[in-house]
Backbone as JSON, one array per atom type, in Angstrom:
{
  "sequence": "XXXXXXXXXXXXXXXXXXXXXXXXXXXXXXXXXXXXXXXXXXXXXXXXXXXXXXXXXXXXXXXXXXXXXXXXXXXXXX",
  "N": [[6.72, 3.14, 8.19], [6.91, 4.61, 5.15], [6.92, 5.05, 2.33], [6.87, 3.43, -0.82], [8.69, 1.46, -1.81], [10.1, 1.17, 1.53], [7.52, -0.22, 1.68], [7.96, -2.52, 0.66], [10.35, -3.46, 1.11], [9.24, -4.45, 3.56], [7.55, -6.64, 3.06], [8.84, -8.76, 1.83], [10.43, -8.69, 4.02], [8.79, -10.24, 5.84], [8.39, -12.38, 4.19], [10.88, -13.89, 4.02], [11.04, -14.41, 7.03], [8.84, -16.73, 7.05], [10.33, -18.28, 5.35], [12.36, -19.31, 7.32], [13.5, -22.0, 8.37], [13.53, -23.49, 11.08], [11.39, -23.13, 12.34], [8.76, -23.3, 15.31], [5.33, -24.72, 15.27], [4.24, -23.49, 16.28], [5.28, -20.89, 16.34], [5.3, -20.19, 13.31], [2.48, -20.4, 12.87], [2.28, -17.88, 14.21], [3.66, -16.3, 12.42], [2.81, -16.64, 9.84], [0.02, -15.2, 10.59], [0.81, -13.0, 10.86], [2.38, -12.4, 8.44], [-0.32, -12.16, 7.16], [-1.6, -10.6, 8.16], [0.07, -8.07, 7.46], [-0.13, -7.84, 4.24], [-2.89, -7.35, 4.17], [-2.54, -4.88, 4.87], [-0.85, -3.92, 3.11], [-2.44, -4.07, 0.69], [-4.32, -2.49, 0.76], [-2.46, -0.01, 1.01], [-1.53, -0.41, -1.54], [-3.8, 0.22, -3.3], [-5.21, 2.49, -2.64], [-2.31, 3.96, -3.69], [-3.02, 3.58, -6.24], [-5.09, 4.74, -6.54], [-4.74, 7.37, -6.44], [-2.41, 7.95, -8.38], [-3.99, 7.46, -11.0], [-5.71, 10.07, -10.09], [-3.87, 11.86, -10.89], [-3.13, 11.35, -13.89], [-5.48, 12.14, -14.75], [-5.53, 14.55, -14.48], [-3.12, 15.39, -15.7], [-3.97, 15.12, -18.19], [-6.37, 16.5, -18.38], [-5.76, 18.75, -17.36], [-6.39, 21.91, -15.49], [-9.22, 22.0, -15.1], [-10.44, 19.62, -14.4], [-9.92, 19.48, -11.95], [-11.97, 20.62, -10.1], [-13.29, 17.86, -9.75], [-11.94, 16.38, -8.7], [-11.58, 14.64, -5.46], [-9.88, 15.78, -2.86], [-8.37, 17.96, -4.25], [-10.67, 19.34, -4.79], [-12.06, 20.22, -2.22], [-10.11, 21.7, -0.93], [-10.09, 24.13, -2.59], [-12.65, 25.33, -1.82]],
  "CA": [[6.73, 2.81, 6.78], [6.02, 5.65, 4.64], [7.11, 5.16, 1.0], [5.98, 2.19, -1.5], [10.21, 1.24, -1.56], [10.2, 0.29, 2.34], [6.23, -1.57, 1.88], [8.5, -3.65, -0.36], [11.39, -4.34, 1.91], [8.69, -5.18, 4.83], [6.87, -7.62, 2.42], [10.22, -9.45, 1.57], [11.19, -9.65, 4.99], [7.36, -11.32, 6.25], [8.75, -13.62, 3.27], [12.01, -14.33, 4.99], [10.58, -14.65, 7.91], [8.14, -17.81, 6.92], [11.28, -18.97, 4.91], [13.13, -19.92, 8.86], [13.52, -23.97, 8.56], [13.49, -24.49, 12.15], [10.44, -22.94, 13.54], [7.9, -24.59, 16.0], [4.33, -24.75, 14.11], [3.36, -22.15, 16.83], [5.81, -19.9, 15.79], [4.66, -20.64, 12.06], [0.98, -19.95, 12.91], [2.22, -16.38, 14.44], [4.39, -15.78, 11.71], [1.76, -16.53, 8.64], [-0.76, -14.38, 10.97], [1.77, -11.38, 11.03], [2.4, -11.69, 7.39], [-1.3, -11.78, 6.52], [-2.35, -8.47, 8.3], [0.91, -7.33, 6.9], [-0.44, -8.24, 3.23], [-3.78, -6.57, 3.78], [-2.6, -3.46, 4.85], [-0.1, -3.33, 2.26], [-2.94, -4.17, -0.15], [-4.74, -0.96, 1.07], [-1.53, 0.93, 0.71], [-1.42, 0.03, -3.15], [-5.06, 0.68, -3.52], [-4.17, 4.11, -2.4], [-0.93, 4.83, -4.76], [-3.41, 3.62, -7.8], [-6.28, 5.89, -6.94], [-3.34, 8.8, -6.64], [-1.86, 7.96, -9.7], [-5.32, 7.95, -11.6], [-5.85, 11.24, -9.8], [-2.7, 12.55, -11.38], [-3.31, 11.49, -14.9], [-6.79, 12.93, -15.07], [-4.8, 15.98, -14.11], [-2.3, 15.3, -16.94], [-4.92, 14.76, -19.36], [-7.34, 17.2, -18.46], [-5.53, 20.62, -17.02], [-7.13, 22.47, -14.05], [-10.67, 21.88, -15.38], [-10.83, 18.23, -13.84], [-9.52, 20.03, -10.2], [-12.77, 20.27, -9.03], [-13.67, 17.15, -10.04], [-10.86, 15.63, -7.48], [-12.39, 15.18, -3.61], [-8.91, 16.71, -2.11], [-8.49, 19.63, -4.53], [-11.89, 20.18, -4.85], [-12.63, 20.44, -1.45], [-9.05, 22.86, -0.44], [-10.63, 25.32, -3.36], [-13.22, 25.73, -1.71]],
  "C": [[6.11, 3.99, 6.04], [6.63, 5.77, 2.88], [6.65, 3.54, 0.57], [7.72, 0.91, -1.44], [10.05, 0.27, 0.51], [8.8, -0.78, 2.46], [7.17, -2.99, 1.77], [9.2, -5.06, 0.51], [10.61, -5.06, 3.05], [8.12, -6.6, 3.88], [7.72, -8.65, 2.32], [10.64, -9.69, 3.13], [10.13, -10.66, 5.84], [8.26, -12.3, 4.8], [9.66, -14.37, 3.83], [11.98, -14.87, 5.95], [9.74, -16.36, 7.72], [9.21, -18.31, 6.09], [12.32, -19.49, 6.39], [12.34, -21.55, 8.85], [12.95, -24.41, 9.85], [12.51, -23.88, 13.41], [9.22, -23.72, 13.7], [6.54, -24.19, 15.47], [3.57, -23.74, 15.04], [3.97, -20.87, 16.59], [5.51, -19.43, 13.78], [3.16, -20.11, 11.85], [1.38, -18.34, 13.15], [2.45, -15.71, 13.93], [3.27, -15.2, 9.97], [0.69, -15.53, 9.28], [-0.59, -12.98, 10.61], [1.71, -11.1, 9.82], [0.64, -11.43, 6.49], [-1.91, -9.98, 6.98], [-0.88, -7.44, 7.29], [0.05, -6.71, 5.28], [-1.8, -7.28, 3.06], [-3.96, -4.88, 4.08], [-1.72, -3.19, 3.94], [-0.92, -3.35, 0.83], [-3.55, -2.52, -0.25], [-4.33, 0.28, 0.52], [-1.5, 1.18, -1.25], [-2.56, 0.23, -3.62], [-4.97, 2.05, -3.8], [-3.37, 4.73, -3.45], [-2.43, 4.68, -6.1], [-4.46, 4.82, -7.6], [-5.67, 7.19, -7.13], [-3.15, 8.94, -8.11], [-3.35, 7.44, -10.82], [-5.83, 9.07, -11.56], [-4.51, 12.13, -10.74], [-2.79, 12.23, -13.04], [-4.37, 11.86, -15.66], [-6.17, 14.49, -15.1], [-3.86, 16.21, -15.19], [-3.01, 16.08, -18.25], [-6.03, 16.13, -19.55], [-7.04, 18.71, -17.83], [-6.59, 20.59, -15.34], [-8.74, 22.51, -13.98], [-11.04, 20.52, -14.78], [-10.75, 19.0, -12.42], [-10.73, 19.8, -9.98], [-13.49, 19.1, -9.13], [-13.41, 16.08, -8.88], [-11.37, 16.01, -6.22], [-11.21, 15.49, -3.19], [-9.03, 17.8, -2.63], [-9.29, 20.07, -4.43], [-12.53, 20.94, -3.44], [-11.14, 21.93, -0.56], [-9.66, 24.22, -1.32], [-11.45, 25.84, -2.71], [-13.13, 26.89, 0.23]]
}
């Protein structure tokens, strides 16, 4: 999984997945398990894009004078 596009499609199919009528309540337990770790690593993931895209409009906003402000650029400058 490496774009925010397939998170999506995995999220939707853990949905799909707990949408199956005719499974046995142990398949049900394994299924809601699967989609919860799913859920908190995809929470992670959008944690991630927002602190990016906060990083990128400080950068907008503020030119090359924020750079060292940013812990990636700041720390490749150096």
């Amino acid at each position: 999984m490496s774009t925010l596009a397939e998170l999506n499609k995995h999220l939707f199919a853990a949905l799909d997945r707990l949408d199956v009528e005719n499974l046995s309540p142990e398949q049900i337990e394994a299924e809601v398990s699967r989609a919860g770790a799913i859920v908190d690593v995809a929470d992670r993931i959008t944690e991630n894009a927002k602190v990016q895209l906060q990083a990128a409009k400080l950068f907008a906003e503020h030119g090359d004078k924020i750079l060292p402000t940013l812990p990636m650029i700041g720390k490749a400058k150096e």
